[in-house]
GUBA-378313 format. One line per field, with one value per residue (C-alpha): chain; x, y, z. Coordinates in pm, 1 decimal. Example, Ala and Ser with C-alpha at 12.3 -4.5 7.8 and 13.67 -1.06 7.14 Angstrom:
! residues 2
kette (A;A)
c1 (1230.0;1367.0)
c2 (-450.0;-106.0)
c3 (780.0;714.0)
***
This chain:
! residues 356
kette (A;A;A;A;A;A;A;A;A;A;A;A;A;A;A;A;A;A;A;A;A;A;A;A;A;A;A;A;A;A;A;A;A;A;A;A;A;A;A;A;A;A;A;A;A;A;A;A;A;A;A;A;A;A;A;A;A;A;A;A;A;A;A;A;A;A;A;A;A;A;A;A;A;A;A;A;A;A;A;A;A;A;A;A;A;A;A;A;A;A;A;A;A;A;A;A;A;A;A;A;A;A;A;A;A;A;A;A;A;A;A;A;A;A;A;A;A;A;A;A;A;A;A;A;A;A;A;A;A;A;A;A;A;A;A;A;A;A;A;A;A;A;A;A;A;A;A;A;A;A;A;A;A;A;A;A;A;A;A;A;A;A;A;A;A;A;A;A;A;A;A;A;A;A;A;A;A;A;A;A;A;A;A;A;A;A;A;A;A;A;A;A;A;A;A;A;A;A;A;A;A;A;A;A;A;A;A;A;A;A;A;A;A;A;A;A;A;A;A;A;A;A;A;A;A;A;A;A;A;A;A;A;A;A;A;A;A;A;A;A;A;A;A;A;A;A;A;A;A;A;A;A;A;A;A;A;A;A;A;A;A;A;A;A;A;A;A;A;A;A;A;A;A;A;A;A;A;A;A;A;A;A;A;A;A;A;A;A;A;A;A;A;A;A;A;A;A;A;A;A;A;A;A;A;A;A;A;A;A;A;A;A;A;A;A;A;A;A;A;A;A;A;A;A;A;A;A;A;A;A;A;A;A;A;A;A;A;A;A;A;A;A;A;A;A;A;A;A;A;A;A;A;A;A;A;A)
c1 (255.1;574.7;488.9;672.4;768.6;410.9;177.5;337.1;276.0;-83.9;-90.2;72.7;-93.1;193.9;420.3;700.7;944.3;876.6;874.9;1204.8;1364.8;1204.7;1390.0;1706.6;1737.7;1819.4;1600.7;1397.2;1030.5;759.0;763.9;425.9;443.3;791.1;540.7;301.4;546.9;684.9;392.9;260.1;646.5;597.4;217.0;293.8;621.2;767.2;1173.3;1353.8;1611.5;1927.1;2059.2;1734.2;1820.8;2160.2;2056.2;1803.7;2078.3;2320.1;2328.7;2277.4;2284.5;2009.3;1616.4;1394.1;1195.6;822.9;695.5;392.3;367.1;-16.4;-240.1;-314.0;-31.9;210.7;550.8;676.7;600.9;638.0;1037.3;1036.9;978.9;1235.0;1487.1;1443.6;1438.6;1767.8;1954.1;1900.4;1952.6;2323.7;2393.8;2292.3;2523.9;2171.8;2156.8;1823.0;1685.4;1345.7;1037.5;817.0;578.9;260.8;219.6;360.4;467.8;782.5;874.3;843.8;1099.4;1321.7;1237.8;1279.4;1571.1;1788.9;1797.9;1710.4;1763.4;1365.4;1077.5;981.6;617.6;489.8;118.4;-59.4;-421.3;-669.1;-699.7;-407.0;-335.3;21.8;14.3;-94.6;239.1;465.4;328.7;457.6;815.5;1105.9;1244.4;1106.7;867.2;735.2;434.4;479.2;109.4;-169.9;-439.4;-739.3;-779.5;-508.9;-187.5;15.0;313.8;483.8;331.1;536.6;326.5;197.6;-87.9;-382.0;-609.2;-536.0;-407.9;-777.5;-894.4;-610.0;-713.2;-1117.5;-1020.8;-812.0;-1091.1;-1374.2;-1109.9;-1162.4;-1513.3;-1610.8;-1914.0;-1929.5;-1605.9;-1553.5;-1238.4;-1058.7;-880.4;-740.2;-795.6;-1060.1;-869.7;-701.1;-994.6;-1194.4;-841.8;-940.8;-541.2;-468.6;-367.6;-683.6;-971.2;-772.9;-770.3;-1170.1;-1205.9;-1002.9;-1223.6;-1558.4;-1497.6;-1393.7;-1672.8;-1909.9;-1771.9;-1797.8;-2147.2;-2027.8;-2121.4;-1857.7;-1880.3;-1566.7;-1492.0;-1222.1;-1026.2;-780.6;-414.6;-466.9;-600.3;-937.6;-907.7;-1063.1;-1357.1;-1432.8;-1408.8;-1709.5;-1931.3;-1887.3;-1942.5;-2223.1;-2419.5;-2366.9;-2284.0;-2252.0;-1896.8;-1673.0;-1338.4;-1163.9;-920.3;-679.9;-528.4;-358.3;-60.2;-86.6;-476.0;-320.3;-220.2;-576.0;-764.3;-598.7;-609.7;-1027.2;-1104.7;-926.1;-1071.1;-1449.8;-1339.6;-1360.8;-1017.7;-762.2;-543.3;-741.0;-1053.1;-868.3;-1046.8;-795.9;-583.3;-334.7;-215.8;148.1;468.1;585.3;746.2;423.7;231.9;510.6;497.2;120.2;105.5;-23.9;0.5;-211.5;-216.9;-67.0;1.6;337.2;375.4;716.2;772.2;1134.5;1134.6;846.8;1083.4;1349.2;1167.4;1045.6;1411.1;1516.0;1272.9;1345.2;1708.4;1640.0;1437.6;1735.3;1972.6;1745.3;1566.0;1184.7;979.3;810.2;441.7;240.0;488.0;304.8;435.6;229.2;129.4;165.2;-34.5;166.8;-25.3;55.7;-278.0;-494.1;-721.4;-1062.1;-1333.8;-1537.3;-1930.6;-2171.5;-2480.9;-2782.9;-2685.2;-2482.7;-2235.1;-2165.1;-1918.6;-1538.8;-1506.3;-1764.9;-1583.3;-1242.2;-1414.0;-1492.1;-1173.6;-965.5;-1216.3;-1140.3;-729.2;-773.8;-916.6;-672.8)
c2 (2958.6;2675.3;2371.9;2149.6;1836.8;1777.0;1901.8;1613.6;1412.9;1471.9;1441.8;1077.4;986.0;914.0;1014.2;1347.0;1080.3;825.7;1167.8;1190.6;865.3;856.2;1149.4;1041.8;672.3;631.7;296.7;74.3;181.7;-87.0;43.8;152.2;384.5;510.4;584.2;779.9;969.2;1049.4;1135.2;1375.4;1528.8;1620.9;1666.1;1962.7;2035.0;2001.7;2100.1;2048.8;2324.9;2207.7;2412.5;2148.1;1885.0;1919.6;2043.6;1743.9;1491.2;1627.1;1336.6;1435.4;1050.1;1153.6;993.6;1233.1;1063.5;1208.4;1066.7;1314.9;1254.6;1285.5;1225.6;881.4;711.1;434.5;602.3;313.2;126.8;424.0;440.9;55.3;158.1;419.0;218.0;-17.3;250.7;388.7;32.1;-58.6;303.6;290.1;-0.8;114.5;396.2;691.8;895.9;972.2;1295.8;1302.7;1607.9;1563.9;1776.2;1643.0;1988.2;1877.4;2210.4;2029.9;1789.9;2072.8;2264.7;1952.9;1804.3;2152.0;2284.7;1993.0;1844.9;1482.3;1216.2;1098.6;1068.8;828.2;912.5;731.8;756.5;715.0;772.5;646.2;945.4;1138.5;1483.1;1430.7;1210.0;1507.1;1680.7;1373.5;1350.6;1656.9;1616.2;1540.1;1312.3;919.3;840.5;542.5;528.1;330.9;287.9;178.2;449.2;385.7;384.3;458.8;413.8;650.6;630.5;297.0;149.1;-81.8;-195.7;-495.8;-651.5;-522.7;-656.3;-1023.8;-1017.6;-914.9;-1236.0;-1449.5;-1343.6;-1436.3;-1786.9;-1841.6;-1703.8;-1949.6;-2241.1;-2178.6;-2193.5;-1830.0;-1711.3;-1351.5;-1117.5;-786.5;-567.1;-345.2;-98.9;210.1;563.1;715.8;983.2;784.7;608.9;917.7;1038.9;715.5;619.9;301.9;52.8;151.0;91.6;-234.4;-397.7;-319.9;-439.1;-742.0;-817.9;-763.4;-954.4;-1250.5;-1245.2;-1208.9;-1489.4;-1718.2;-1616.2;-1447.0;-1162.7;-845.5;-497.0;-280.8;-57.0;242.7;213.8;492.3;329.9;377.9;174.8;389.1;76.5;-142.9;83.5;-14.4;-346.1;-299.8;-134.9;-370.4;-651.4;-480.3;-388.6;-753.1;-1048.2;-1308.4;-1172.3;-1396.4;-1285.9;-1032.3;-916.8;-609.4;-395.2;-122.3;-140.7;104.0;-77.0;-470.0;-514.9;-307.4;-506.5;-803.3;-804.3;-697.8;-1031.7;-1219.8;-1020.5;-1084.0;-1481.9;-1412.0;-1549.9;-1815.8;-2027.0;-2326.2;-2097.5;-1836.2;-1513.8;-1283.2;-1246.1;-962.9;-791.9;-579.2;-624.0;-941.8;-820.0;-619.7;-957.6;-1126.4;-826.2;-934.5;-1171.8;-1476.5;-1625.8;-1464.6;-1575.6;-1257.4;-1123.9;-963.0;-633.5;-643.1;-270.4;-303.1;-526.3;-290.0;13.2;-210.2;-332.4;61.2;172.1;-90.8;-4.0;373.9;338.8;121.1;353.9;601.2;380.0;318.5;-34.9;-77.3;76.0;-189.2;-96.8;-272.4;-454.6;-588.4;-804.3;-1170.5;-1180.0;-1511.4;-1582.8;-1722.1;-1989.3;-1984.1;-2104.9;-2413.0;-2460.5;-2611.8;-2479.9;-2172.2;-2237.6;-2153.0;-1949.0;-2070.7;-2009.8;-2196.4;-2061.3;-2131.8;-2431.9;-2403.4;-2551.6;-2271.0;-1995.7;-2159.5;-2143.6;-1819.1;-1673.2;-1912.4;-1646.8;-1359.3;-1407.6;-1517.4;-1221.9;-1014.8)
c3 (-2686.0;-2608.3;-2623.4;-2287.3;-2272.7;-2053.1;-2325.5;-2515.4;-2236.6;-2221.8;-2594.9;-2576.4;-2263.7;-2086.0;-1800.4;-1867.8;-1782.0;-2050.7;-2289.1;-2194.3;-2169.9;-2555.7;-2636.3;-2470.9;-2518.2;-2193.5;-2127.3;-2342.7;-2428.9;-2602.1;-3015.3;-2940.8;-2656.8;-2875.3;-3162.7;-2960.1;-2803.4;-3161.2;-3322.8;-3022.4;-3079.9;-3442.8;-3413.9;-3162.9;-3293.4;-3003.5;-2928.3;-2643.9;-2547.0;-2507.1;-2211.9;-2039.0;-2160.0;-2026.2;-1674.4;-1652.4;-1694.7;-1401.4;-1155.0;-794.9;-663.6;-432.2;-385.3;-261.3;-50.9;85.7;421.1;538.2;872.7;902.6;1213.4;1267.9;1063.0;1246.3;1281.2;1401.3;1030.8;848.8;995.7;923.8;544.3;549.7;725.5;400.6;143.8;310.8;318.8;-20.1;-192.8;14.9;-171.0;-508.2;-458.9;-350.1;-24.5;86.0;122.0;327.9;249.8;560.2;406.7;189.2;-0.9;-366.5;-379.8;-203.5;-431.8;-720.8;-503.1;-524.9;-821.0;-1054.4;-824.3;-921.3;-606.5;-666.0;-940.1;-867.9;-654.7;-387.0;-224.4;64.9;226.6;-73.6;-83.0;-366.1;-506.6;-422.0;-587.0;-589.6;-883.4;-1119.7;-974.4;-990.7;-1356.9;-1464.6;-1339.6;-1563.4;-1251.9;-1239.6;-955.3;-774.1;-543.6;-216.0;-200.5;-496.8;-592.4;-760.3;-1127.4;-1400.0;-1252.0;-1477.4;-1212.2;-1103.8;-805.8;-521.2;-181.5;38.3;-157.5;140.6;-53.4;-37.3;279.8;341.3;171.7;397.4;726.2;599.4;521.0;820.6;1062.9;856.8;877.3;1304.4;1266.3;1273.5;1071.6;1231.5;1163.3;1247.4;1085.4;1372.3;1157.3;1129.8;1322.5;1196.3;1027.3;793.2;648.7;612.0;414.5;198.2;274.4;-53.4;217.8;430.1;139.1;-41.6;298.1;358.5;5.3;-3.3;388.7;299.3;-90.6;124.1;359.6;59.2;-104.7;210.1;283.1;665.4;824.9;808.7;960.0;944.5;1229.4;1264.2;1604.6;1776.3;1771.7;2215.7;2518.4;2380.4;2116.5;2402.4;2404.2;2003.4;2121.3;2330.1;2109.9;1867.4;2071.7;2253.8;1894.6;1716.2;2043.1;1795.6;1627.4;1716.1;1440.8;1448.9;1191.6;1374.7;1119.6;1385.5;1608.3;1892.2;1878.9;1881.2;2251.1;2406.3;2119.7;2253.6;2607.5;2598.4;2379.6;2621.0;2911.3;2773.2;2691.2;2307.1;2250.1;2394.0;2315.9;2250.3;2121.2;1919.2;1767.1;1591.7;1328.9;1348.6;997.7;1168.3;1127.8;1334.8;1609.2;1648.3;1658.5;1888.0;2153.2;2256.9;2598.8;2442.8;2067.2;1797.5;1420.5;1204.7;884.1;853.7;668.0;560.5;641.1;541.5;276.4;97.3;115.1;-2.0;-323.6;-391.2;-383.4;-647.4;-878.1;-912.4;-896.9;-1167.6;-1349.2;-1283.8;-1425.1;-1736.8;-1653.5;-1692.9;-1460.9;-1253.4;-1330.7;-1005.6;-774.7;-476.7;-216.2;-123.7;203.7;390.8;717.3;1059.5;1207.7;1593.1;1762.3;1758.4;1466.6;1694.0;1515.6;1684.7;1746.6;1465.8;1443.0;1279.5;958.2;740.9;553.0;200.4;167.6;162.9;-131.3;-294.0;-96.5;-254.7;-636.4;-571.6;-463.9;-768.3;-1002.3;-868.8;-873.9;-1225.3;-1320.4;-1160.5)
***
């Protein structure tokens, strides 16, 4: 039976594409990855045809770029993401071609049909079975998204995860004790979307560490998003913070807390994680989180045109969040019980990045 360049791969434990830029020399590789490469080359006896090797370096100058447009994902961010992928590959000298599909039988087509110089793959969930497929191409990937576990392709995103842990420390700064995450449709948690879980995570870590209550709630992206607000409200009265992780849900979410006298200007309840015009749209001022929807697809285009032109592949990338303080900091009322102290909660959090 052949041996291909993936069963070499697998032997090294490695992606096809550092197999090949190995082979070709075509970007720098640590001596020890270079050694296992080698010796899972003359351990299998592995030899690449020629005629492949010379197909495989035709340069199309074109990204392939996978956007699934599944039920319950924000078009509006997704085409903020694009919008930076697009910018940045035009000046890098890449046009853009977009599979709309989430079969990975698609980015086989493109990949294998010469079509592309590499892979860019939005949506990710934590365990997403296009990472097998994207493991077995001879084009570079990157992952606009974080899955769980071994991350054998390169990763760019938001960090979801610490924004999580902002929003917490921001709503216990006002005084709240009781927090409740809004978050996204249904659909896309059950779908376990990477964004999705890290931001749970990152929440309910926070509120752990702080010694508050936390439930976490799915909410349609529709005025329906007032109805969530309701139940919630109606099963625990004493929430009084409210991180909103959805767009379409923002401006129902809004207007109900205001409506019931949970938040105002001078008593404020919510911290919105969108991307800032999102946050700016609402009638009144809200504290937010920006996700930098362009500036994400920016940073995922650099790296793989990078990895195109030979640089090091960027492993993790994730962008910082930073929090925009726009209402008053009074204090909220607290329950009964005390929360542990702010400067435990701060201890606690100083661990966990310095573990990271």
């Amino acid at each position: 039976m052949m041996v291909t360049i993936a069963d070499v791969a697998e032997e090294a434990g490695v992606s096809i594409s550092t197999v090949s830029y190995v082979m070709s020399g075509k970007r720098t590789i640590s001596p020890e990855t270079r050694r296992r490469v080698e010796r899972a080359i003359a351990s299998l006896g592995f030899s690449p045809h020629a005629g492949a090797r010379s197909l495989a370096s035709r340069s199309t100058n074109v990204i392939g770029l996978q956007i699934p447009l599944r039920s319950g994902v924000d078009v509006h961010v997704v085409m903020e993401v694009v919008t930076g992928v697009v910018a940045k590959a035009r000046t890098r000298g890449y046009d853009i071609l977009l599979l709309t599909n989430d079969d990975p039988r698609g980015m086989e087509r493109a990949a294998n049909g010469s079509m592309v110089d590499a892979l860019l793959v939005m949506d990710i969930e934590s365990d997403d079975p296009r990472i097998g497929v994207l493991s077995r191409l001879e084009q570079p990937s990157v992952l606009i998204g974080l899955p769980e576990g071994r991350r054998t392709i390169p990763c760019v995103d938001f960090d979801f995860e610490e924004a999580g842990w902002l929003a917490v420390d921001r709503l216990i700064a006002q005084g709240h004790r009781r927090l409740a995450l809004i978050g996204s449709p249904a659909e896309v948690m059950a779908r376990h979307t990477s964004y999705a879980d890290r931001l749970a995570r990152g929440f309910l870590a926070a509120c752990a560490a702080s010694g508050v209550t936390a439930s976490i709630h799915p909410c349609p992206s529709s005025a329906d998003a007032a109805d969530v607000v309701d139940a919630v409200v109606a099963a625990d009265p004493e929430i009084t913070g409210f991180l909103v992780h959805n767009e379409g849900a923002l401006p129902h979410v809004f207007a109900r807390l205001v409506e019931t006298g949970k938040h105002s200007p001078t008593a404020p309840s919510i911290v919105a994680l969108c991307p800032e015009d999102v946050a700016l749209s609402v009638p009144g001022p809200v504290d937010s989180i920006a996700v930098p929807a362009e500036a994400i697809g920016a940073a995922a285009a650099d790296a793989i045109c990078d990895m195109i032109d030979g640089g090091t592949p960027p492993g993790v990338r994730l962008i910082a969040p930073t929090l925009e303080v726009r209402t008053a900091s009074a204090p909220a009322p607290k329950p009964a019980k005390a929360a542990r102290s702010a400067q435990g909660a701060k201890a606690t959090k100083a661990t966990r990045q310095a573990t990271v």
